[in-house]
PDB file with SEQRES, HELIX, SHEET and CRYST1 records, atoms N, CA, C and O in Angstrom:
SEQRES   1 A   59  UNK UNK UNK UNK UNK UNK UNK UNK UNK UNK UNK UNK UNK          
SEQRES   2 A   59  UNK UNK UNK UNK UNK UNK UNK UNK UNK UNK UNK UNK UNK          
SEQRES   3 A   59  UNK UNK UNK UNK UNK UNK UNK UNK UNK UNK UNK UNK UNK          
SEQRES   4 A   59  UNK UNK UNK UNK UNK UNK UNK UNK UNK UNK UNK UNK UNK          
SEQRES   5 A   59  UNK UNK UNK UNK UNK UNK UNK                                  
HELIX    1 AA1 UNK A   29  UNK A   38  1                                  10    
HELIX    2 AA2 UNK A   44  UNK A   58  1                                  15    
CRYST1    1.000    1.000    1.000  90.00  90.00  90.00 P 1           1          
ATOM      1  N   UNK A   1      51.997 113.909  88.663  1.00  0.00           N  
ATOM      2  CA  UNK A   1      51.780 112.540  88.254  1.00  0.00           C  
ATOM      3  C   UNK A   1      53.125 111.864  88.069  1.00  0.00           C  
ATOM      4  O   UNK A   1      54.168 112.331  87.611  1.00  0.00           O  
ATOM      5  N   UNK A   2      52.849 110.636  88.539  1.00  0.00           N  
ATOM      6  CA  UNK A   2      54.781 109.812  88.434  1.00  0.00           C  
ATOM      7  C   UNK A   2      54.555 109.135  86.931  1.00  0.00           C  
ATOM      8  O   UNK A   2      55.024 108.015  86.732  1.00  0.00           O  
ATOM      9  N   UNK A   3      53.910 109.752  85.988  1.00  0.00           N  
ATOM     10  CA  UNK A   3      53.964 108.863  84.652  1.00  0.00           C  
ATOM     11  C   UNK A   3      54.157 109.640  83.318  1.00  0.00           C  
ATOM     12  O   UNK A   3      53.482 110.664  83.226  1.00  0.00           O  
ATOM     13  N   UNK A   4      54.980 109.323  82.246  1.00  0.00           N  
ATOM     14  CA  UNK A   4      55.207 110.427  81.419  1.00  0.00           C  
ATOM     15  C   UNK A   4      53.967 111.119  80.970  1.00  0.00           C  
ATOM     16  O   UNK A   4      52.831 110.785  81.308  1.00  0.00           O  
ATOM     17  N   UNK A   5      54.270 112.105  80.185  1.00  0.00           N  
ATOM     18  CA  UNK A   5      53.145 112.685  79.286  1.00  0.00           C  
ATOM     19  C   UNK A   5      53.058 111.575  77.763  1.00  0.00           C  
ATOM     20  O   UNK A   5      53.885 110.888  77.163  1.00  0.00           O  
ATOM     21  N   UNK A   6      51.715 111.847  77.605  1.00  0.00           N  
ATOM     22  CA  UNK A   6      51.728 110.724  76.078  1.00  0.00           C  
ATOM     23  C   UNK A   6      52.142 111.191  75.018  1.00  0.00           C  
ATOM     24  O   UNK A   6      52.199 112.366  74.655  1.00  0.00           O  
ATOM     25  N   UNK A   7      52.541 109.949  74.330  1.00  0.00           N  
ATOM     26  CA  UNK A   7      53.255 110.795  72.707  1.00  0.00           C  
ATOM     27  C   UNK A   7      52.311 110.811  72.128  1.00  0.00           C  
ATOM     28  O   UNK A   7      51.271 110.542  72.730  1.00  0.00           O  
ATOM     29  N   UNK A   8      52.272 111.115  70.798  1.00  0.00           N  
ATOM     30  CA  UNK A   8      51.687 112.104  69.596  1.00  0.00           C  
ATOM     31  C   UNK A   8      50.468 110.461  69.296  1.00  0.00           C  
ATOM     32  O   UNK A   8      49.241 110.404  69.216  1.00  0.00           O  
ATOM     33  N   UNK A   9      51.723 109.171  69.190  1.00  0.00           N  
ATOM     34  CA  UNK A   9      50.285 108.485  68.891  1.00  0.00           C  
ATOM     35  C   UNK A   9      49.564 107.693  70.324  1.00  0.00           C  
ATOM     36  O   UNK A   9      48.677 106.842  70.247  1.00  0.00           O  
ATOM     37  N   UNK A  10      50.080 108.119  71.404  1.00  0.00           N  
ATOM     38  CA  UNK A  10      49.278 107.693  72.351  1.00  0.00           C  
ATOM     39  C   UNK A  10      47.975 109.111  72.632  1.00  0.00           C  
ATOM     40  O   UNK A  10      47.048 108.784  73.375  1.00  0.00           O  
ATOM     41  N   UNK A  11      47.945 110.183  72.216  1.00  0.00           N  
ATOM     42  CA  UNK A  11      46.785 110.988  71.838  1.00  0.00           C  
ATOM     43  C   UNK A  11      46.155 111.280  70.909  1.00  0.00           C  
ATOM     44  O   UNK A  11      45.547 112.338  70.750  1.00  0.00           O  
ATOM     45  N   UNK A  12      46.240 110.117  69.970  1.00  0.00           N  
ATOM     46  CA  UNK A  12      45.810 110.263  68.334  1.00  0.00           C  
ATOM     47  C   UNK A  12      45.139 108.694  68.896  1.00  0.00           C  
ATOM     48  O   UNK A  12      44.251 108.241  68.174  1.00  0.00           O  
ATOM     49  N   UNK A  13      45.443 108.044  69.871  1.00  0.00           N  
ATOM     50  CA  UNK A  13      44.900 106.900  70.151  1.00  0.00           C  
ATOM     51  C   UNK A  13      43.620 107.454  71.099  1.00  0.00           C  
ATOM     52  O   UNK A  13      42.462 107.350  70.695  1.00  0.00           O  
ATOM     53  N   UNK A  14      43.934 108.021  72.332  1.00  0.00           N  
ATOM     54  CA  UNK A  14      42.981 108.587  73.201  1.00  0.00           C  
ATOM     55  C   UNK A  14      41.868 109.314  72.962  1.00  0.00           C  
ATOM     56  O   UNK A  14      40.940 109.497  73.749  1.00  0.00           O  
ATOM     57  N   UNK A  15      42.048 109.980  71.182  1.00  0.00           N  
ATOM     58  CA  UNK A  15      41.256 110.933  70.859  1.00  0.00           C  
ATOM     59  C   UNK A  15      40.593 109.718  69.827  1.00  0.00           C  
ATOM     60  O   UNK A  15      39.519 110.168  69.426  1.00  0.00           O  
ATOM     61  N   UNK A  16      40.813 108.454  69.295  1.00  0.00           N  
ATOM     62  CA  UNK A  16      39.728 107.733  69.059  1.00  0.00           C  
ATOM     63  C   UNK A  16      39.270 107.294  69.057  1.00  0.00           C  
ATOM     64  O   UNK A  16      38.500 106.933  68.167  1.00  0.00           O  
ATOM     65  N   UNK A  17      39.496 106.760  70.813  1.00  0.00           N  
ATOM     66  CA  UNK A  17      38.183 105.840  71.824  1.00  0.00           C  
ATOM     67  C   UNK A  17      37.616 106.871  72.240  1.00  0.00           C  
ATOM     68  O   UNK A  17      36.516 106.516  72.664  1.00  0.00           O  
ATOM     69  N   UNK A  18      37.778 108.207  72.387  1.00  0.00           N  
ATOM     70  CA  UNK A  18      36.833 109.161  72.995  1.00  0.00           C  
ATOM     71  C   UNK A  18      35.918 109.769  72.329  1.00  0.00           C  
ATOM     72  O   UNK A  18      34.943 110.399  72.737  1.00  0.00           O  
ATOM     73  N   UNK A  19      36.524 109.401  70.552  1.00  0.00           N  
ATOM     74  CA  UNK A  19      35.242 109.332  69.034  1.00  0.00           C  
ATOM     75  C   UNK A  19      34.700 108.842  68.941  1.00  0.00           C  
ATOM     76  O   UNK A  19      33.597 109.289  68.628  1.00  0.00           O  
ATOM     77  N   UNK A  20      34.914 107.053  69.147  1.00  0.00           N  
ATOM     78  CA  UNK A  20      34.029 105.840  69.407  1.00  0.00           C  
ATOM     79  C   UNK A  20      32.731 105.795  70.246  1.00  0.00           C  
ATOM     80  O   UNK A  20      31.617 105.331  70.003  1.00  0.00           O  
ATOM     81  N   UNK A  21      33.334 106.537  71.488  1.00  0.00           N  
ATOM     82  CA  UNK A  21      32.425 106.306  72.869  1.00  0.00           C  
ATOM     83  C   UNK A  21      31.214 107.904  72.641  1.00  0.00           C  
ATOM     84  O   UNK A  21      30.036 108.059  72.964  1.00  0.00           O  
ATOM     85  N   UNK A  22      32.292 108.908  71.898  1.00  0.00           N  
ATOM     86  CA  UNK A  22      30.851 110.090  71.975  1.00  0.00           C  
ATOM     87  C   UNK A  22      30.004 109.563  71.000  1.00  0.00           C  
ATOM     88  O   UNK A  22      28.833 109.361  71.323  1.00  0.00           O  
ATOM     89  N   UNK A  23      30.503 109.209  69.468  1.00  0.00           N  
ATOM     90  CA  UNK A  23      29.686 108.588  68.679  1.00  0.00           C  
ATOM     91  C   UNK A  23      28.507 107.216  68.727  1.00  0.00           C  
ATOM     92  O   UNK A  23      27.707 106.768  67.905  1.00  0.00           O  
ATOM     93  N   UNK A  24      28.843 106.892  69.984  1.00  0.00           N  
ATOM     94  CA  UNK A  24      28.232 105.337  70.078  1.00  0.00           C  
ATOM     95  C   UNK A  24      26.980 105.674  71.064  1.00  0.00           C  
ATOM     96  O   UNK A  24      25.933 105.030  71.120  1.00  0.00           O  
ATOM     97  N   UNK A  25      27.390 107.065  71.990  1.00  0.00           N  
ATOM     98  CA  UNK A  25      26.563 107.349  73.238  1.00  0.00           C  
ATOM     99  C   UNK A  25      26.334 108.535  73.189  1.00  0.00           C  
ATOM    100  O   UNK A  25      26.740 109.211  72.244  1.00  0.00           O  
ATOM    101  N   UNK A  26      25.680 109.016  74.129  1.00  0.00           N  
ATOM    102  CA  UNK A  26      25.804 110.654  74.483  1.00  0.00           C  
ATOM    103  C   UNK A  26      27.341 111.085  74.522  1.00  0.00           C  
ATOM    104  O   UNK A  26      28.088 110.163  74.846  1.00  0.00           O  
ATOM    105  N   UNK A  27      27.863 112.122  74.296  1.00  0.00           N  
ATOM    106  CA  UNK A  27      28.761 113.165  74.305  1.00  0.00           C  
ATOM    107  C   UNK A  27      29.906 112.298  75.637  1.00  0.00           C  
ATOM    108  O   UNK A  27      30.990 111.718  75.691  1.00  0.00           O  
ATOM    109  N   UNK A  28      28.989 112.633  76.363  1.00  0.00           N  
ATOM    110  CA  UNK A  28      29.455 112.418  77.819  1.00  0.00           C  
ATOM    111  C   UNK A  28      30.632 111.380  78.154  1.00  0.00           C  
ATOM    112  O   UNK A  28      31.628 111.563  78.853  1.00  0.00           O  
ATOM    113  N   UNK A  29      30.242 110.284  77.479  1.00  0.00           N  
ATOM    114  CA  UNK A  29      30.336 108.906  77.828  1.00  0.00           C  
ATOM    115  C   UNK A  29      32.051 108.887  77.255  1.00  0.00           C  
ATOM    116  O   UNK A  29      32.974 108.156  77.611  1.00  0.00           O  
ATOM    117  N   UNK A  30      32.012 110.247  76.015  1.00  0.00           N  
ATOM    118  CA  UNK A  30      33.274 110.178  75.968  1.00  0.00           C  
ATOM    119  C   UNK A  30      34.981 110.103  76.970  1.00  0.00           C  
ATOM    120  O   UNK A  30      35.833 109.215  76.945  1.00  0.00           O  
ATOM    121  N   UNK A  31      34.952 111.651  77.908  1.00  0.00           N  
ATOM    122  CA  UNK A  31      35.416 111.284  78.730  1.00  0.00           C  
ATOM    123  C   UNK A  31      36.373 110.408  79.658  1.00  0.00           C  
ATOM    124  O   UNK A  31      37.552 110.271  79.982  1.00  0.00           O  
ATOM    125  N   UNK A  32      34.391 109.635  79.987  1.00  0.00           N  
ATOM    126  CA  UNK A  32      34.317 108.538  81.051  1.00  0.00           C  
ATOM    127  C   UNK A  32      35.018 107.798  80.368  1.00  0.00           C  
ATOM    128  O   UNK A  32      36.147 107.813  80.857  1.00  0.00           O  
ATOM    129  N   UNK A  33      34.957 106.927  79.194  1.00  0.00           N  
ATOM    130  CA  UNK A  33      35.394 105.821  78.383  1.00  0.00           C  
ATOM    131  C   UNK A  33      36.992 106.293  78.594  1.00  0.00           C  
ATOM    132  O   UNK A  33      37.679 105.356  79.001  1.00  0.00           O  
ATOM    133  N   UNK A  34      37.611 107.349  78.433  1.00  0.00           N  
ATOM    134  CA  UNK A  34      39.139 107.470  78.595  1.00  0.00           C  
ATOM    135  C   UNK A  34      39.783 107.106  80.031  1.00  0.00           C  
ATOM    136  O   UNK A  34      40.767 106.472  80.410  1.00  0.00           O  
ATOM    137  N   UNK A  35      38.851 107.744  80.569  1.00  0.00           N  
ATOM    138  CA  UNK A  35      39.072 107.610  82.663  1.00  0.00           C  
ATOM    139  C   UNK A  35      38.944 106.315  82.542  1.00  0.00           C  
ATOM    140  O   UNK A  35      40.016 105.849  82.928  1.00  0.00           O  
ATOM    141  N   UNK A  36      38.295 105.526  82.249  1.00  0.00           N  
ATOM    142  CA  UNK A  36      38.199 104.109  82.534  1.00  0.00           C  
ATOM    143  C   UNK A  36      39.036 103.170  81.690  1.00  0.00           C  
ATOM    144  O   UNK A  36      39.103 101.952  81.858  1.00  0.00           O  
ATOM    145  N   UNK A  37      39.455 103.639  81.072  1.00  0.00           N  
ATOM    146  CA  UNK A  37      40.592 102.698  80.083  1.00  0.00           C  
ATOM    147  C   UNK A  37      41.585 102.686  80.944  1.00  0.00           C  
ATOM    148  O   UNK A  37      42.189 101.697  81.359  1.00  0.00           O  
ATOM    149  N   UNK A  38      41.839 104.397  81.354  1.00  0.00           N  
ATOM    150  CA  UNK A  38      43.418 104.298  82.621  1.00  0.00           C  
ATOM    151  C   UNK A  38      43.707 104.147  83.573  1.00  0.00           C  
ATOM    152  O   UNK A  38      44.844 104.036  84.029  1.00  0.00           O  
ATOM    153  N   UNK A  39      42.038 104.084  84.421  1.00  0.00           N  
ATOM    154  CA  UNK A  39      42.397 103.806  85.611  1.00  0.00           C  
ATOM    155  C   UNK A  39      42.528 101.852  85.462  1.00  0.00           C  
ATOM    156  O   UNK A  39      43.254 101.262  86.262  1.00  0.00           O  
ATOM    157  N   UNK A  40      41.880 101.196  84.559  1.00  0.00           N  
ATOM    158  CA  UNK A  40      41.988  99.897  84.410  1.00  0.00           C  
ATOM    159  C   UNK A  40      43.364  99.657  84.000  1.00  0.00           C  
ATOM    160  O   UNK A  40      43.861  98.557  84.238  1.00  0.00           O  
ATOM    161  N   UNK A  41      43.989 100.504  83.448  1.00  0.00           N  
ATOM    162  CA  UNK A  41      45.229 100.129  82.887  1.00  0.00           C  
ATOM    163  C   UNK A  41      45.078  99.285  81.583  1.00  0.00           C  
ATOM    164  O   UNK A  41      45.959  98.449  81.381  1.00  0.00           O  
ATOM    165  N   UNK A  42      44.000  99.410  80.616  1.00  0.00           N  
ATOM    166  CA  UNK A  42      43.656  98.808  79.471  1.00  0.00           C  
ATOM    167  C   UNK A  42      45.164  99.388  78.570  1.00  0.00           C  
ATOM    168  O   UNK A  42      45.861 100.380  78.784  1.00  0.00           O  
ATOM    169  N   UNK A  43      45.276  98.348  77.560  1.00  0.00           N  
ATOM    170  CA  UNK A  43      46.277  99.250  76.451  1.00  0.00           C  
ATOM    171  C   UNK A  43      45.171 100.058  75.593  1.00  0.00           C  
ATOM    172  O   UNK A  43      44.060  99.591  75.339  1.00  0.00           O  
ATOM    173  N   UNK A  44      45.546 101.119  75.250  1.00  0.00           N  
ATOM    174  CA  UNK A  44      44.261 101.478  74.046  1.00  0.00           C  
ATOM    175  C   UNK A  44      43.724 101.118  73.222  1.00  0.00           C  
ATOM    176  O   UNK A  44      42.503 101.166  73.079  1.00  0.00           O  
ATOM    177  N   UNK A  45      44.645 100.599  72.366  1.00  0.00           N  
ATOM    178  CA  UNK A  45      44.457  99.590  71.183  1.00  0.00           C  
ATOM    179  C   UNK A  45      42.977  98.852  71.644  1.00  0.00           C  
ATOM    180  O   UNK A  45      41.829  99.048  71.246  1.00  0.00           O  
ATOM    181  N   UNK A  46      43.478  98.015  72.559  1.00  0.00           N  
ATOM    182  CA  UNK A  46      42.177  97.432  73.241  1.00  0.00           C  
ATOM    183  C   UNK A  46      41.398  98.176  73.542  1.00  0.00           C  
ATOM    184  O   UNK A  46      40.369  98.015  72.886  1.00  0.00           O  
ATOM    185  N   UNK A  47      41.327  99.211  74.459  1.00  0.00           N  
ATOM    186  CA  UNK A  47      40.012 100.212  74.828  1.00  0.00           C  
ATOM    187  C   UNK A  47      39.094 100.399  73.657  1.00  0.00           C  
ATOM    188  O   UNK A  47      37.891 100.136  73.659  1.00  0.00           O  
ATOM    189  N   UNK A  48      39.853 100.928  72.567  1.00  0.00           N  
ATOM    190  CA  UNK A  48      39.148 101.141  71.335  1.00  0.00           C  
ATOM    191  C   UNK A  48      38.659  99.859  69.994  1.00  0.00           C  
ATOM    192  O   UNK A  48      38.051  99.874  68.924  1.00  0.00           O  
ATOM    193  N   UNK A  49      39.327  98.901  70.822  1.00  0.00           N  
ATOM    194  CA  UNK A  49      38.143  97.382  70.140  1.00  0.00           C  
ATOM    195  C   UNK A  49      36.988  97.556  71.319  1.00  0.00           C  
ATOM    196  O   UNK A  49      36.035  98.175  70.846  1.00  0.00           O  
ATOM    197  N   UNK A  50      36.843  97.306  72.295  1.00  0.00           N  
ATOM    198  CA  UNK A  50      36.543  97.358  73.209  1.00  0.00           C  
ATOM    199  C   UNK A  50      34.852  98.359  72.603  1.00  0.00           C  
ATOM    200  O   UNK A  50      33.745  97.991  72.211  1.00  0.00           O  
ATOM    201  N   UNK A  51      35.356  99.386  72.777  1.00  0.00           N  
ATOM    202  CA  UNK A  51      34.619 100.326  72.808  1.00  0.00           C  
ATOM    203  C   UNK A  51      33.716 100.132  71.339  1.00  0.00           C  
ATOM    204  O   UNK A  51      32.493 100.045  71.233  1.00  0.00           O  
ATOM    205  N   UNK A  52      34.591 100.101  70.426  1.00  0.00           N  
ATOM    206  CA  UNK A  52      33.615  99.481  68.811  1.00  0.00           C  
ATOM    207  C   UNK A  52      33.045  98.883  68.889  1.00  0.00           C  
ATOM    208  O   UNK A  52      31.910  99.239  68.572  1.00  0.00           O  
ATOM    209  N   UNK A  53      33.210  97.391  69.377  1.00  0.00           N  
ATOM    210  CA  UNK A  53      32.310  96.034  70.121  1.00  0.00           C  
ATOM    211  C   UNK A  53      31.465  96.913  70.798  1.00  0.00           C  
ATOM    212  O   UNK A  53      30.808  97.472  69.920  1.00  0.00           O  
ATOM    213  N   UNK A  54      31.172  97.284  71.769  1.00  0.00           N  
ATOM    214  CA  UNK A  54      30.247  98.336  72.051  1.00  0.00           C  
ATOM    215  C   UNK A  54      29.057  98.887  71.083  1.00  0.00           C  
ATOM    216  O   UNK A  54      27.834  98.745  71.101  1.00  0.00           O  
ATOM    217  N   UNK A  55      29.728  99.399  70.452  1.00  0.00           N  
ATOM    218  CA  UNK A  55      29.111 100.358  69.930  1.00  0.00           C  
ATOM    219  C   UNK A  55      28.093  99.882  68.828  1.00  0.00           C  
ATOM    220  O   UNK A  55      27.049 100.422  68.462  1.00  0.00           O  
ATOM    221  N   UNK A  56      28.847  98.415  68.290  1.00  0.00           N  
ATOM    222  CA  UNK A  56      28.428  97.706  67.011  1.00  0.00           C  
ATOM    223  C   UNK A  56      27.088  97.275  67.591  1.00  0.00           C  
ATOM    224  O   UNK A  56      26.130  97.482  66.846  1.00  0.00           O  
ATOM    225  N   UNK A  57      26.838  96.738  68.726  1.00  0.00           N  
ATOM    226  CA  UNK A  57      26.241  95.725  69.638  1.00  0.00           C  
ATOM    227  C   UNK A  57      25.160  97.058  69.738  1.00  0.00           C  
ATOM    228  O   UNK A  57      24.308  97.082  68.849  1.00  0.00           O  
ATOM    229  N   UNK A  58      25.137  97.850  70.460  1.00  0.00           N  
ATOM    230  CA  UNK A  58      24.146  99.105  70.610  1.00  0.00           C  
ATOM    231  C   UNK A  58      23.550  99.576  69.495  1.00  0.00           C  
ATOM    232  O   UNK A  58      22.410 100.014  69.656  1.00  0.00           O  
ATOM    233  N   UNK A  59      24.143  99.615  68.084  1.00  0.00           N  
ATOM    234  CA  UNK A  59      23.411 100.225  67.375  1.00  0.00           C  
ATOM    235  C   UNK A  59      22.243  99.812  66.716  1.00  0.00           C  
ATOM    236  O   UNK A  59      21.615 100.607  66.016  1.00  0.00           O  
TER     237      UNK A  59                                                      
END                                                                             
């Protein structure tokens, strides 16, 4: 991959849109919700409003 590895809080970030998205959905959706933040090139911060808005709206 031509892109660094993430720091400590860019996987303390990744690991809580992928809490958001298992908690909001099936398991699964976790994942997907990360793949799709990066291939969009979302910042996380956002992925994980993103994903809360989601989740608020579904429940």
């Amino acid at each position: 991959m031509d892109q660094p590895a993430p720091d400590r809080a860019q996987i303390d970030q990744i690991l809580e849109l992928a809490g958001v998205a298992a908690h909001a959905s099936a398991r699964q959706a976790a994942p997907v919700a990360c793949w799709m933040a990066g291939v969009a090139g979302w910042d996380l911060a956002d992925a994980i409003r993103i994903a809360e808005k989601v989740a608020a709206e579904t429940a």
